[in-house]
Backbone of each chain as ProteinMPNN parsed JSONL, in Angstrom:
{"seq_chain_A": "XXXXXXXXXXXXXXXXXXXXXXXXXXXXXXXXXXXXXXXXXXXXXXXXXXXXXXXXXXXXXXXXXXXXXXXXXXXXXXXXXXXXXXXXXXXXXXXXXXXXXXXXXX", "coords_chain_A": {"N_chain_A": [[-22.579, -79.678, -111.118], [-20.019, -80.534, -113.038], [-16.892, -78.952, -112.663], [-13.36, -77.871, -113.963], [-11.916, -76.84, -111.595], [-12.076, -78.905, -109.29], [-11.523, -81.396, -107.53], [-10.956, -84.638, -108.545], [-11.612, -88.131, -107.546], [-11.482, -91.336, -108.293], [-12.483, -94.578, -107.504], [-12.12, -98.288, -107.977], [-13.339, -100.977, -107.152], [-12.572, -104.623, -106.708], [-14.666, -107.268, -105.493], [-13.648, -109.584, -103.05], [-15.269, -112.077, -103.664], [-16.601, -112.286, -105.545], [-19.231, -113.496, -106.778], [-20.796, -113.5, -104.634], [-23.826, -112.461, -103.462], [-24.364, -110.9, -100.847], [-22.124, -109.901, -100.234], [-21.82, -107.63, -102.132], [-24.308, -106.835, -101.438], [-23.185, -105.881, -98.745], [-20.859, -103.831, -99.578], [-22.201, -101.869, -100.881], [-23.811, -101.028, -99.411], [-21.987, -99.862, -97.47], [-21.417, -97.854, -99.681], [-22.747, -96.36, -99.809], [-23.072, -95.339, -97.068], [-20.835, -94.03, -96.834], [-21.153, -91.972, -98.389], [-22.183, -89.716, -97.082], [-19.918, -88.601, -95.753], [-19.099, -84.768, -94.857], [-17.358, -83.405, -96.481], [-17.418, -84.407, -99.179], [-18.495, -83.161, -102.427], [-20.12, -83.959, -104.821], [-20.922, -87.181, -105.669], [-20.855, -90.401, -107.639], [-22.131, -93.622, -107.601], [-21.06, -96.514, -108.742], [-21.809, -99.444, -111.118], [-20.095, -101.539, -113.306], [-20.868, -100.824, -116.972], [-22.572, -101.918, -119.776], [-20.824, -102.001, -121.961], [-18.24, -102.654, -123.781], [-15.352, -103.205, -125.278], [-11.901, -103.483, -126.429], [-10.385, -102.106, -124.744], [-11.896, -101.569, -122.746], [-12.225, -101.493, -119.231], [-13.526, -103.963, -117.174], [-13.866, -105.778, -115.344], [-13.923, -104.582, -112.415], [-15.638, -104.698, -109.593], [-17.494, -102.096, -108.105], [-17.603, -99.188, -108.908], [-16.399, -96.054, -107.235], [-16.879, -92.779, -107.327], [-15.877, -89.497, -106.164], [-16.263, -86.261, -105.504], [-14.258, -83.162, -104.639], [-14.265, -79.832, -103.601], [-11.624, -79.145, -102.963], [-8.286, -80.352, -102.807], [-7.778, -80.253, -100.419], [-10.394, -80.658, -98.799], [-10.108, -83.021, -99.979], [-8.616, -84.535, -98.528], [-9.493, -84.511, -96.089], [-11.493, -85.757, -96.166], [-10.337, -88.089, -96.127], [-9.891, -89.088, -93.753], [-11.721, -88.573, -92.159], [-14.009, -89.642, -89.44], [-16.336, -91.019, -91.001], [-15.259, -92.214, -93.134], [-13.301, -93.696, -92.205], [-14.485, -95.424, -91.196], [-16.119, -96.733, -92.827], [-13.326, -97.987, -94.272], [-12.491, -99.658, -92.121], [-14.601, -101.337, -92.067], [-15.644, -102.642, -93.702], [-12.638, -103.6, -95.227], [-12.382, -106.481, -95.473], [-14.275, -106.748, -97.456], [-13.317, -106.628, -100.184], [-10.676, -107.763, -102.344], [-8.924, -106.335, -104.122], [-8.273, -102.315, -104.836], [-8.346, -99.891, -106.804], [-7.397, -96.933, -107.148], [-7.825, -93.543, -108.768], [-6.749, -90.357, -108.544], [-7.502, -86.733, -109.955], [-6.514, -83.853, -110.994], [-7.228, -80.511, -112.333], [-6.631, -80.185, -115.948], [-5.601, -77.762, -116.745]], "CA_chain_A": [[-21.84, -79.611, -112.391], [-18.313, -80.684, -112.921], [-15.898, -77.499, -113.23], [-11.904, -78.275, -114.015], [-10.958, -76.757, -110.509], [-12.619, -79.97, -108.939], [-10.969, -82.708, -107.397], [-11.33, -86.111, -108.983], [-10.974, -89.409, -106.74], [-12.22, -92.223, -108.624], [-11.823, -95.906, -106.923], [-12.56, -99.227, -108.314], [-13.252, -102.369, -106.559], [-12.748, -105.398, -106.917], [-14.273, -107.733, -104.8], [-12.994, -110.575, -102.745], [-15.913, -113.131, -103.152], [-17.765, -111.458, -106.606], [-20.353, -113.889, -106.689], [-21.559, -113.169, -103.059], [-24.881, -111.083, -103.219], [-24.34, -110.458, -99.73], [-20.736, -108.688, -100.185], [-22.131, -106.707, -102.925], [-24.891, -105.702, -100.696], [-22.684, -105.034, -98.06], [-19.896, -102.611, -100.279], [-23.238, -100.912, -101.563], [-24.56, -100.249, -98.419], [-21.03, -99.149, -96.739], [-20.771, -96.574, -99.927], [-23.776, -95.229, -99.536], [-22.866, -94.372, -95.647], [-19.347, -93.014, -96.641], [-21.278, -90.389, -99.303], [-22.483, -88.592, -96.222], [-18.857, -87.802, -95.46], [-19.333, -83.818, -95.581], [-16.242, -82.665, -97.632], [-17.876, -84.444, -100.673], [-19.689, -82.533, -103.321], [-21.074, -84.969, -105.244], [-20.513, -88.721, -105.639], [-21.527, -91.58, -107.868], [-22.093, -95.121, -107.204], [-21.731, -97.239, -109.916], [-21.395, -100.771, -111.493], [-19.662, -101.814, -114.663], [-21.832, -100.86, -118.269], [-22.41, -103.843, -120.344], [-20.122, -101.597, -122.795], [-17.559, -103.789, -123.794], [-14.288, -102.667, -125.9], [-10.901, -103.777, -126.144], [-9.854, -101.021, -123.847], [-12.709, -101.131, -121.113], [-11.728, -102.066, -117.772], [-14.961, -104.528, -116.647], [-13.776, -106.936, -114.27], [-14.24, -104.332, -111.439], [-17.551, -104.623, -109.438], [-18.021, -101.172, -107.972], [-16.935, -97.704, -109.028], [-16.652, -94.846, -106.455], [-16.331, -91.328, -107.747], [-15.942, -88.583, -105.369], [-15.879, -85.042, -106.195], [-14.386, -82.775, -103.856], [-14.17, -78.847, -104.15], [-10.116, -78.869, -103.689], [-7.397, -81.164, -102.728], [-7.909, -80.067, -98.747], [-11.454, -81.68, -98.686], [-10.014, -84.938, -100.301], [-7.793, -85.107, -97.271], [-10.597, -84.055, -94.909], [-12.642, -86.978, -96.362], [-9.617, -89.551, -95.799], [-9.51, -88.395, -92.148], [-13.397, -88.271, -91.895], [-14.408, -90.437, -88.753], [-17.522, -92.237, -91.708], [-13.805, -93.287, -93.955], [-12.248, -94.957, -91.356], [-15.598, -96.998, -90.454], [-16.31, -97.444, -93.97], [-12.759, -99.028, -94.318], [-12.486, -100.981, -91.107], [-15.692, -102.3, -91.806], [-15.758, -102.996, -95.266], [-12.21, -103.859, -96.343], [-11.979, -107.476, -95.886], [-14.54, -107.027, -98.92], [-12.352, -106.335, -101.245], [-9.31, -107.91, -103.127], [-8.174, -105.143, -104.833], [-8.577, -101.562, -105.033], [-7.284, -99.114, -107.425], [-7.765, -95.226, -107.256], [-7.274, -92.595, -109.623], [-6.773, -88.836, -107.942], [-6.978, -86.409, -110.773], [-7.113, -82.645, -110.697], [-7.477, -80.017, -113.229], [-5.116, -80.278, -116.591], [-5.724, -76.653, -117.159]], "C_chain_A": [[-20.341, -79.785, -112.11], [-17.176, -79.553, -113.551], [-14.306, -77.934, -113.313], [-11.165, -77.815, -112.355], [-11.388, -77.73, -109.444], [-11.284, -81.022, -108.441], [-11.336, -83.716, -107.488], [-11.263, -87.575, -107.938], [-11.755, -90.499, -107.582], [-11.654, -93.654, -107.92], [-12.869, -96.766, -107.565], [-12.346, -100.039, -107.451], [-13.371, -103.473, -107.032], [-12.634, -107.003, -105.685], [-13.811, -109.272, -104.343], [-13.723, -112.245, -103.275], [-17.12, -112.524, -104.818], [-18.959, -112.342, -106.775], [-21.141, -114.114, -106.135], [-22.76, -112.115, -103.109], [-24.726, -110.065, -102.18], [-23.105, -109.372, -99.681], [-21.195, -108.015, -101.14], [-23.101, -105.462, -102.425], [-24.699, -104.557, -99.701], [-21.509, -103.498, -98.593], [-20.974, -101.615, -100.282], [-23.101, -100.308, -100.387], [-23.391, -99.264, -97.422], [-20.798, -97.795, -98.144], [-21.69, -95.661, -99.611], [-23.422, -94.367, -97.681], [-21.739, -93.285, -95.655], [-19.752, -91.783, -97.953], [-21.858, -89.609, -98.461], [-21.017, -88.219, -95.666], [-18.957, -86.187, -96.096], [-18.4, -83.011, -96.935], [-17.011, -83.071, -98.815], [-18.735, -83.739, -101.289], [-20.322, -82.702, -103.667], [-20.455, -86.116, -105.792], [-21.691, -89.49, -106.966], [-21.247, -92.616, -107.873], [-22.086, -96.191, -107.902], [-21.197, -98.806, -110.29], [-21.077, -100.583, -113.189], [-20.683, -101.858, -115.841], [-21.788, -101.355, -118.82], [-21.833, -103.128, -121.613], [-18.836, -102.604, -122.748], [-16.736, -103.754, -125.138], [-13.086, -103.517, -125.493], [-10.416, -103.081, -124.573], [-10.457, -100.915, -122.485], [-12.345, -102.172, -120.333], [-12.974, -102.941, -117.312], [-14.997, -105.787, -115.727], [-13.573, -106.17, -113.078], [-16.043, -104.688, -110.818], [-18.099, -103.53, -108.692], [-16.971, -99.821, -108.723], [-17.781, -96.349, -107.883], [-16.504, -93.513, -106.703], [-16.731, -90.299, -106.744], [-15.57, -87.839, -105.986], [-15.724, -84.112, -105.156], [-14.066, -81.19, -104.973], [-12.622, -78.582, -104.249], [-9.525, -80.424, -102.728], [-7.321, -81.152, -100.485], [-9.096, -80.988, -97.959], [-11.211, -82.314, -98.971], [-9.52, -85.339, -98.921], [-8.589, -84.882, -95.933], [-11.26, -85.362, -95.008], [-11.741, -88.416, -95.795], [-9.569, -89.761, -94.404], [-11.317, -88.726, -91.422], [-13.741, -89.703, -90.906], [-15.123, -91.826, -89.594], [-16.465, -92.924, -92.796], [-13.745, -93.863, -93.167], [-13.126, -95.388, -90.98], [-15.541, -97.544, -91.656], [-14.887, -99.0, -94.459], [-12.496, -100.18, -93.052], [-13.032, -101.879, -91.225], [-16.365, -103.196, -93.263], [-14.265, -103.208, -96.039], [-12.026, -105.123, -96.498], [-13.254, -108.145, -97.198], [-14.405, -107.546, -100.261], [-10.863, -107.162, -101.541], [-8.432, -106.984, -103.341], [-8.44, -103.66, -104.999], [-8.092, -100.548, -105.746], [-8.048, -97.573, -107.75], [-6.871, -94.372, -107.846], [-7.374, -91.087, -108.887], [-6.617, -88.095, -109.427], [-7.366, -84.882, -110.241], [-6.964, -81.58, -112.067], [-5.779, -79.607, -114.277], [-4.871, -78.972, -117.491], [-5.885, -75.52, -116.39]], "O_chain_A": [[-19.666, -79.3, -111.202], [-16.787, -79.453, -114.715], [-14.072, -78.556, -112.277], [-10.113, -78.32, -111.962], [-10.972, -77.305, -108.366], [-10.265, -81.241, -109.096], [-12.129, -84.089, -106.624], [-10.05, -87.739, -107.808], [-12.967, -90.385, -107.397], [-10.438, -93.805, -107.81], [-14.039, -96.436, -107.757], [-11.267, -100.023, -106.859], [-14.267, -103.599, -107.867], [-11.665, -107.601, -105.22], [-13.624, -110.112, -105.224], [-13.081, -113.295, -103.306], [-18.35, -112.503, -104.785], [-19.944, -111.63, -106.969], [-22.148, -114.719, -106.502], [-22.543, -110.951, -102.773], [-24.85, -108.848, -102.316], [-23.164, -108.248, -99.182], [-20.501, -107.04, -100.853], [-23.093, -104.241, -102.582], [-25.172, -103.434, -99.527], [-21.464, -102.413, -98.013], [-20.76, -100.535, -99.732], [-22.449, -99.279, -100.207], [-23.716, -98.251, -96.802], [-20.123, -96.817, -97.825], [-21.543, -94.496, -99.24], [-23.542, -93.193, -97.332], [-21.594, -92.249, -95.006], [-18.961, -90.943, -98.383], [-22.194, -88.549, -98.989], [-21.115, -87.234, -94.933], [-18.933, -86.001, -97.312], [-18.729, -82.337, -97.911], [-17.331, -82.149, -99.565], [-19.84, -83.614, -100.76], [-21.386, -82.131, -103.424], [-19.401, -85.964, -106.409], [-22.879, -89.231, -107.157], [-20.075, -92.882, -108.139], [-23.054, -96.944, -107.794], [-20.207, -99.262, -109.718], [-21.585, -99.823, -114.014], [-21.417, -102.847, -115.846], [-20.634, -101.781, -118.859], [-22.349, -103.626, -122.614], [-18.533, -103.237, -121.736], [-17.296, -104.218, -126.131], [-13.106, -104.182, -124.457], [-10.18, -103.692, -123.531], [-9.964, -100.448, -121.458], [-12.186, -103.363, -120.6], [-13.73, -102.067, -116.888], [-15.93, -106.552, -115.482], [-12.95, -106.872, -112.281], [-17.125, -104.839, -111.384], [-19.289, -103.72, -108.442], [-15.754, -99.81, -108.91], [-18.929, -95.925, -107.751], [-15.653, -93.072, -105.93], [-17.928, -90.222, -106.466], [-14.773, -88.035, -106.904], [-16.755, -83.928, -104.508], [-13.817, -81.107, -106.175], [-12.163, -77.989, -105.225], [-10.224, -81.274, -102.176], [-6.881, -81.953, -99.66], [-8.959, -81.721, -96.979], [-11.939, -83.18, -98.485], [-9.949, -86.307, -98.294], [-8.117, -85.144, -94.827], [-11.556, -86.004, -94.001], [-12.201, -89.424, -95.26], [-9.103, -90.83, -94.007], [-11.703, -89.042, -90.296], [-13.753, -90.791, -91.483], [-14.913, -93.016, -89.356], [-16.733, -94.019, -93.289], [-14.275, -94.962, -93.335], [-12.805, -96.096, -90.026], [-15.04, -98.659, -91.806], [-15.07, -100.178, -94.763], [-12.344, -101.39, -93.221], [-12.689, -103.01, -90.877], [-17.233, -104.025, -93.537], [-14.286, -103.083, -97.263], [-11.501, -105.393, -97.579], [-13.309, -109.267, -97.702], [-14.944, -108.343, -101.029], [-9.976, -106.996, -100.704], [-7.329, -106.862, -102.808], [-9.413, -103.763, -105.747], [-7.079, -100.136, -105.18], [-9.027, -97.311, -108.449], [-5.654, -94.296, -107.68], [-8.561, -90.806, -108.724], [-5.787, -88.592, -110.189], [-8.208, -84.641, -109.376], [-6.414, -82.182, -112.989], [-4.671, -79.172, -113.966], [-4.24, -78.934, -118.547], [-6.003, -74.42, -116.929]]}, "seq_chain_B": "XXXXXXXXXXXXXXXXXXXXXXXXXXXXXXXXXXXXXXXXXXXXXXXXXXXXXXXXXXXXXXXXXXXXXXXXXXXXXXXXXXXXXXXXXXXXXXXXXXXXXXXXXX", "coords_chain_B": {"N_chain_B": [[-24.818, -81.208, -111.525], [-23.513, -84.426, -110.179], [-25.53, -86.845, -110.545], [-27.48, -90.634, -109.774], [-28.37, -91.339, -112.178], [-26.601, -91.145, -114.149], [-24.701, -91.615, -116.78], [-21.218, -92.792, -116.983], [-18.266, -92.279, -118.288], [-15.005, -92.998, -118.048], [-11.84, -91.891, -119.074], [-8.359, -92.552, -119.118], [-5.275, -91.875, -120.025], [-2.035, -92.834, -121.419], [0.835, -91.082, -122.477], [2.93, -92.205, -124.91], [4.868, -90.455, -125.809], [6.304, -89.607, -122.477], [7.625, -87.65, -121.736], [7.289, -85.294, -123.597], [6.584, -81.695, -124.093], [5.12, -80.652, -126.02], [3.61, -83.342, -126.798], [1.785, -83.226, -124.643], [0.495, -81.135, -124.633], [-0.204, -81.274, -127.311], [-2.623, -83.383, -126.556], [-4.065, -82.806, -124.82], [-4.805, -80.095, -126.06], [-6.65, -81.73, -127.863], [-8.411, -83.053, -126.547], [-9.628, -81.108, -125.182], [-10.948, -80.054, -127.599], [-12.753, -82.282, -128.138], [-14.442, -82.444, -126.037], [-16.515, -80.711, -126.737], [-18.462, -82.155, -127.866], [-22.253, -82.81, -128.683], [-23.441, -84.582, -126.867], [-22.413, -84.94, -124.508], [-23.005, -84.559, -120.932], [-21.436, -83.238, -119.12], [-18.163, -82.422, -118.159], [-14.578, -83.302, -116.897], [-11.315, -82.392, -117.384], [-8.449, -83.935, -116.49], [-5.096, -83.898, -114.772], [-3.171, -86.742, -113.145], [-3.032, -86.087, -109.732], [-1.285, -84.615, -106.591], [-1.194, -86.834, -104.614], [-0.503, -89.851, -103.291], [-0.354, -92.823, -102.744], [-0.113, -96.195, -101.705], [-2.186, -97.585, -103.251], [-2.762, -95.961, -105.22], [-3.036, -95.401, -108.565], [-1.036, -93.32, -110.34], [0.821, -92.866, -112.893], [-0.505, -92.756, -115.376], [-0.836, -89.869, -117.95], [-2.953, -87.851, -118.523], [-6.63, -87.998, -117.404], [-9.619, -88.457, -118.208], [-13.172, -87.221, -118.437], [-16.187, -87.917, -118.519], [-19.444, -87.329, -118.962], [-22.639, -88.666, -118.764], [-26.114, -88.1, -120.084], [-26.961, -90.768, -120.591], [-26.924, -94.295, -121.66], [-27.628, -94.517, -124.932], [-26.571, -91.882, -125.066], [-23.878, -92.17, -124.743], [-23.187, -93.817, -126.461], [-24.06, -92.079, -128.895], [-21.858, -89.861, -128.609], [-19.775, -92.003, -128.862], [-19.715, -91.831, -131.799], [-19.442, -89.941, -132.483], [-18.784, -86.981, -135.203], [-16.777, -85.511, -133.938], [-15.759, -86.578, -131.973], [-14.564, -89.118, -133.711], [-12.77, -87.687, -135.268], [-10.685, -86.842, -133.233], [-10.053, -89.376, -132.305], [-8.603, -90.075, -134.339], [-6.913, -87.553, -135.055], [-5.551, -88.152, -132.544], [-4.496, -90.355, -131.678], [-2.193, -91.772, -132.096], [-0.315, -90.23, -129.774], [-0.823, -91.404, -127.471], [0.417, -94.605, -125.744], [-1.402, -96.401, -124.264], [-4.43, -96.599, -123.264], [-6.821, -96.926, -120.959], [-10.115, -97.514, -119.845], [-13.002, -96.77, -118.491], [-16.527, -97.622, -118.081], [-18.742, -96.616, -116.052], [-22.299, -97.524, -114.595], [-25.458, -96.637, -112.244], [-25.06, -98.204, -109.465], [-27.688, -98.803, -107.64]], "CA_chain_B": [[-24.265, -82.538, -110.168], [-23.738, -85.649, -110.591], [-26.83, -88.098, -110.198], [-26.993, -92.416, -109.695], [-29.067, -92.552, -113.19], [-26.067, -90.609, -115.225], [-23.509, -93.187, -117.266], [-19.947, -92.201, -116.349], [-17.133, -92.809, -118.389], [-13.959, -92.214, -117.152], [-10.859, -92.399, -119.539], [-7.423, -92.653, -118.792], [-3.967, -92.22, -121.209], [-0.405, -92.816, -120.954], [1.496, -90.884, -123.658], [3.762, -92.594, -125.693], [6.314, -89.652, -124.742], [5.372, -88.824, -121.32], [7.774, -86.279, -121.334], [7.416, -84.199, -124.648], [5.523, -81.138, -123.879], [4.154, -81.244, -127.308], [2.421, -83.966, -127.088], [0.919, -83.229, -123.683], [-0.236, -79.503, -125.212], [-1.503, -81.841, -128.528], [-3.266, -84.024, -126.173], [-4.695, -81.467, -124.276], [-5.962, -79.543, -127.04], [-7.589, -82.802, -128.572], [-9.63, -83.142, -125.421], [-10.567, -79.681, -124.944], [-11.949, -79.908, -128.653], [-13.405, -83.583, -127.732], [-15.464, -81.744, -124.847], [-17.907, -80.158, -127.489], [-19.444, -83.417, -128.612], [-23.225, -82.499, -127.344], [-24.1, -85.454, -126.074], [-21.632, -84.554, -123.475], [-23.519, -83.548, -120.103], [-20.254, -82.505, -118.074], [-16.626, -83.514, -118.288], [-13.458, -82.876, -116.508], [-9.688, -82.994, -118.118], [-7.709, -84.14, -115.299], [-3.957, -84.783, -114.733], [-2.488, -86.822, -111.436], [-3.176, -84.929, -108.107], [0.093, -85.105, -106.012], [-1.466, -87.699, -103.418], [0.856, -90.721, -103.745], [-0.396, -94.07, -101.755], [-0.148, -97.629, -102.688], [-3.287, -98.177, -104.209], [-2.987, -94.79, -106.304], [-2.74, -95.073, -110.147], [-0.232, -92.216, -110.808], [1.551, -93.533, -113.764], [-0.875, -92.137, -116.667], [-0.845, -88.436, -118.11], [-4.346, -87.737, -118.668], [-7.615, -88.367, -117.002], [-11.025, -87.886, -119.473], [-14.078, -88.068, -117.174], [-17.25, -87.845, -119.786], [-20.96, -87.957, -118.336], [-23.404, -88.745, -120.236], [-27.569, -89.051, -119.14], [-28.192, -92.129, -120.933], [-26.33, -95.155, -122.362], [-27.999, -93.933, -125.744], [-25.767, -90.18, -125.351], [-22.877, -92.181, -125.037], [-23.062, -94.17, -128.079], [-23.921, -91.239, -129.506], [-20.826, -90.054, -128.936], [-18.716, -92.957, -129.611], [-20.146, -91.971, -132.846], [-20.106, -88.202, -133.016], [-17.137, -86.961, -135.79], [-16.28, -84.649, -132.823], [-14.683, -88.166, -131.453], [-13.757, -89.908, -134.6], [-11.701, -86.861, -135.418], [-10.074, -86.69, -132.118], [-8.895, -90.327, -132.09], [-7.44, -90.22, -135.849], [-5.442, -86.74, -134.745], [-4.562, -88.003, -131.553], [-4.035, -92.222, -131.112], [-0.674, -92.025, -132.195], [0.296, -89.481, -128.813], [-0.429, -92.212, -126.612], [1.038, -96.078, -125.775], [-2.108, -97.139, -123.884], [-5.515, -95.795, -122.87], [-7.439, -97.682, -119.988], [-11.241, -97.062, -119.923], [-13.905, -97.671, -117.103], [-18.117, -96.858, -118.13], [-20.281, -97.272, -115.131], [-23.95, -96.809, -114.173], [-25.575, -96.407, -111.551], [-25.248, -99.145, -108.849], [-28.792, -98.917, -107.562]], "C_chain_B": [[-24.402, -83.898, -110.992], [-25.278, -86.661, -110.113], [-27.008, -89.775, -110.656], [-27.439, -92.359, -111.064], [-27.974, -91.727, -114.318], [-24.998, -92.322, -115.823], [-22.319, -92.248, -117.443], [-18.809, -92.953, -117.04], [-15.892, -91.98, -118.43], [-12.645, -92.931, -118.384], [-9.424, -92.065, -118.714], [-5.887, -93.254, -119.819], [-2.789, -92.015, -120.8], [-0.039, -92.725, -122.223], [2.495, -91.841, -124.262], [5.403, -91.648, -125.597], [5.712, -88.903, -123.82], [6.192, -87.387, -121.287], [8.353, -85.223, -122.348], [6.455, -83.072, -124.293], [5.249, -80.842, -124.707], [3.339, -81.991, -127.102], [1.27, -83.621, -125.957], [-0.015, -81.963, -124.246], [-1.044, -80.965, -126.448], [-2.594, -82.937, -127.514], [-4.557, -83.633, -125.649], [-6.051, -80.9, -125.535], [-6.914, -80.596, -127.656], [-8.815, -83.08, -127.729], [-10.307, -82.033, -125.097], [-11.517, -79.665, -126.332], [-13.117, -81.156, -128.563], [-14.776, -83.226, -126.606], [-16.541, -81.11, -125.479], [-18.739, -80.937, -128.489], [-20.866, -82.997, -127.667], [-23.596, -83.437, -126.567], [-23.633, -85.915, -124.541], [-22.47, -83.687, -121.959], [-22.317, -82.487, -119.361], [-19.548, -83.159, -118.28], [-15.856, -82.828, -117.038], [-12.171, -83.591, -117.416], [-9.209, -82.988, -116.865], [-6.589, -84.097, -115.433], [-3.828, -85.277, -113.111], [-2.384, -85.564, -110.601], [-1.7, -85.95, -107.434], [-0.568, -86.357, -104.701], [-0.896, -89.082, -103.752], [0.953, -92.261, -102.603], [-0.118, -94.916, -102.608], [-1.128, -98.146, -103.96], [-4.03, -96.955, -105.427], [-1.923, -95.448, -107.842], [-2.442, -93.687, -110.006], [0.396, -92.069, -112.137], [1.255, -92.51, -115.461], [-0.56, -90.73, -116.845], [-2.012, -87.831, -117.81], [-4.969, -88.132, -118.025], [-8.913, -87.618, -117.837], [-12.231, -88.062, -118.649], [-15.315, -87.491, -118.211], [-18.364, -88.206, -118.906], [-21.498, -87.567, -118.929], [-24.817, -89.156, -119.439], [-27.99, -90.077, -119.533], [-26.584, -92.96, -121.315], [-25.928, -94.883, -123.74], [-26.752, -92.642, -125.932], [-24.582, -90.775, -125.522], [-22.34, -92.824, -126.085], [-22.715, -93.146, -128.684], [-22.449, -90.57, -129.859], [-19.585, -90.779, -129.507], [-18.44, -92.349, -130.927], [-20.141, -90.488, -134.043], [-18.542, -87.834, -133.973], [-16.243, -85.832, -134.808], [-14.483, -85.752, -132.426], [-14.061, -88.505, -132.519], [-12.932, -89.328, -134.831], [-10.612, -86.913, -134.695], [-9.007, -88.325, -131.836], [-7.998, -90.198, -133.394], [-6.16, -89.048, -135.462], [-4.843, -87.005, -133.77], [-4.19, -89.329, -131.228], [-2.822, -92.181, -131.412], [0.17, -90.807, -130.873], [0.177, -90.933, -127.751], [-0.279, -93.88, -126.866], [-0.409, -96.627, -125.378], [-3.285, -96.362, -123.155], [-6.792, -97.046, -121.959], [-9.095, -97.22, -120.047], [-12.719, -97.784, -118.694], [-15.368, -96.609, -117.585], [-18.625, -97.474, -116.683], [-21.383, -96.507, -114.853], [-24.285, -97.354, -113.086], [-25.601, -98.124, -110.524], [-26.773, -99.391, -108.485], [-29.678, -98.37, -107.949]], "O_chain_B": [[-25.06, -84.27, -111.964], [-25.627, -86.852, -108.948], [-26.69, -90.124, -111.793], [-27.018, -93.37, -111.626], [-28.458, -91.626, -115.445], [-24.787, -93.461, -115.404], [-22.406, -91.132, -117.954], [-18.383, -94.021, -116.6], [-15.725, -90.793, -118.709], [-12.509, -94.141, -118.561], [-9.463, -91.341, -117.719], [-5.542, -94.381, -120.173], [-2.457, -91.178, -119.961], [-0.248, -93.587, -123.077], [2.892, -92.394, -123.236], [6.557, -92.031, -125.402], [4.936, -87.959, -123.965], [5.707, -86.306, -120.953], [9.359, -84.527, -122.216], [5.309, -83.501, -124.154], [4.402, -80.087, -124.229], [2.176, -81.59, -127.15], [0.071, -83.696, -126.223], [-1.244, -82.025, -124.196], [-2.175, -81.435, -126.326], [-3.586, -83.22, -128.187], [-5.704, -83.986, -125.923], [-7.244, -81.083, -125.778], [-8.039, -80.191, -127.947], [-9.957, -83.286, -128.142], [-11.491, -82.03, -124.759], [-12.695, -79.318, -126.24], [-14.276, -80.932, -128.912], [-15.86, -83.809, -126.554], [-17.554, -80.928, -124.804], [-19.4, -80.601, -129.472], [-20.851, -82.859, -126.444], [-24.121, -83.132, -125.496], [-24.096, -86.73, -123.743], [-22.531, -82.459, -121.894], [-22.398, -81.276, -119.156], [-19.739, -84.339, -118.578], [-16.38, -81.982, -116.314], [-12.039, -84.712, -117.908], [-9.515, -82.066, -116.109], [-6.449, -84.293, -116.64], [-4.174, -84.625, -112.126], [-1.849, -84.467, -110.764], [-1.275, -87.096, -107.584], [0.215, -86.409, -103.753], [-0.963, -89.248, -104.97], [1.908, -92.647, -101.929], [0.091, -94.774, -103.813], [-0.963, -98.745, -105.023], [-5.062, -96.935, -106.098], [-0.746, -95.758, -108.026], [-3.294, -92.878, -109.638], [0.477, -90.894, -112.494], [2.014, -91.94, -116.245], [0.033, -90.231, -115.888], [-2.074, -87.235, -116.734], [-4.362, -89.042, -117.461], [-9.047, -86.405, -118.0], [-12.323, -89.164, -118.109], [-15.083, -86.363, -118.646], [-18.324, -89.204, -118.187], [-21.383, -86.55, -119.613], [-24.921, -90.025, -118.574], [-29.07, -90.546, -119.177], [-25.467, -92.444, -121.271], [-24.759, -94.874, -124.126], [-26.107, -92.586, -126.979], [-23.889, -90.226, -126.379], [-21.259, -92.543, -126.601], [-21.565, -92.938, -129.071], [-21.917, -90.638, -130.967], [-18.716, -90.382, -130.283], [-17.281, -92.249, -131.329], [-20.44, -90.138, -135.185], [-17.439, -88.252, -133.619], [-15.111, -85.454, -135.107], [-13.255, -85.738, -132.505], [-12.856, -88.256, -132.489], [-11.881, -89.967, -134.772], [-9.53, -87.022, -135.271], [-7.858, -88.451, -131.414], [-6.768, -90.231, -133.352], [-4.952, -89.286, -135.488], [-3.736, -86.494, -133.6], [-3.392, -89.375, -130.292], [-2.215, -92.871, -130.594], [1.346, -90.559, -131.137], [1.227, -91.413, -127.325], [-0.708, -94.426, -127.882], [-0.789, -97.445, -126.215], [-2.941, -95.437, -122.419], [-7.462, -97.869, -122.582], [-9.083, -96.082, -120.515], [-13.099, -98.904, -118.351], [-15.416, -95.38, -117.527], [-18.818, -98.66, -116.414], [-21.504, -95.283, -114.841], [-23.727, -98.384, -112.707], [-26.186, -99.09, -111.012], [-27.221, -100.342, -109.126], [-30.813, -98.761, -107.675]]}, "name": "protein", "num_of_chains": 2, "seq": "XXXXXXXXXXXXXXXXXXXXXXXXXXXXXXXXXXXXXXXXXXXXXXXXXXXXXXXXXXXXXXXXXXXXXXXXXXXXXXXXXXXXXXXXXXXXXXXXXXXXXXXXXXXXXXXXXXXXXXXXXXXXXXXXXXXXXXXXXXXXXXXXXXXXXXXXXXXXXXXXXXXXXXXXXXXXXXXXXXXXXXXXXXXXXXXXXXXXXXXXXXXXXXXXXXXX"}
């Protein structure tokens, strides 16, 4: 369950080659290795919802949401031996990446 | 917890005066009342966490993080006067509101 004293990380990707099955398979398969990083609480893995608004963002092709318990585990996770493979080995993936940190507005 | 088959939408607002604390309190409260739409499984109200890289979005006020178990719940909401209320008292606090739904990658 998501409680306000939570730490937020959300990251979008967008990647280098989007009509590559193969780089899609590979991002997948590198997030799935970097949600065994232990600091995380709980994670989801997701692709863009065929929702479709002025306002929605939909030219990413993954979303990463990490949920840590405080702001100590985010920085545990950036540090985390399975990050720094995940990005070594997975960023010439990617184009672009843009991450939101949020933490409780109460 | 979170789980791959939830639908995850994640808002994101930049006041119009970022730095009235009025509006941030009316914003606030609009989302705390916005949080008792049922079709709501779990939320978080966020603001920016101090972590401060390149590829961090810092900029906005707000962060809205809405999970929902179906596609279906989140219509629902779209739809619920919980919401409709919430944008009529509160669209005029902010300049621009960014929005990202995703489901589950695999």
């Amino acid at each position: 369950m998501l409680t306000q004293d939570l730490f937020i990380h959300h990251v979008y990707f967008w990647l280098a080659n989007p009509e590559s099955k193969e780089d899609h398979a590979a991002l997948l398969a590198g997030l799935e290795a970097l949600a065994k990083v232990p600091s995380i609480q709980q994670f989801h893995i997701g692709v863009p919802a065929s929702t479709n608004r002025d306002v929605i963002e939909t030219t990413y092709q993954f979303s990463w949401l990490a949920v840590f318990p405080s702001r100590e585990a985010q920085d545990e996770y950036q540090d985390d031996p399975l990050h720094l493979h995940f990005v070594a080995t997975c960023k010439h993936l990617w184009k672009k990446v843009t991450v939101y940190d949020s933490i409780a507005a109460y």
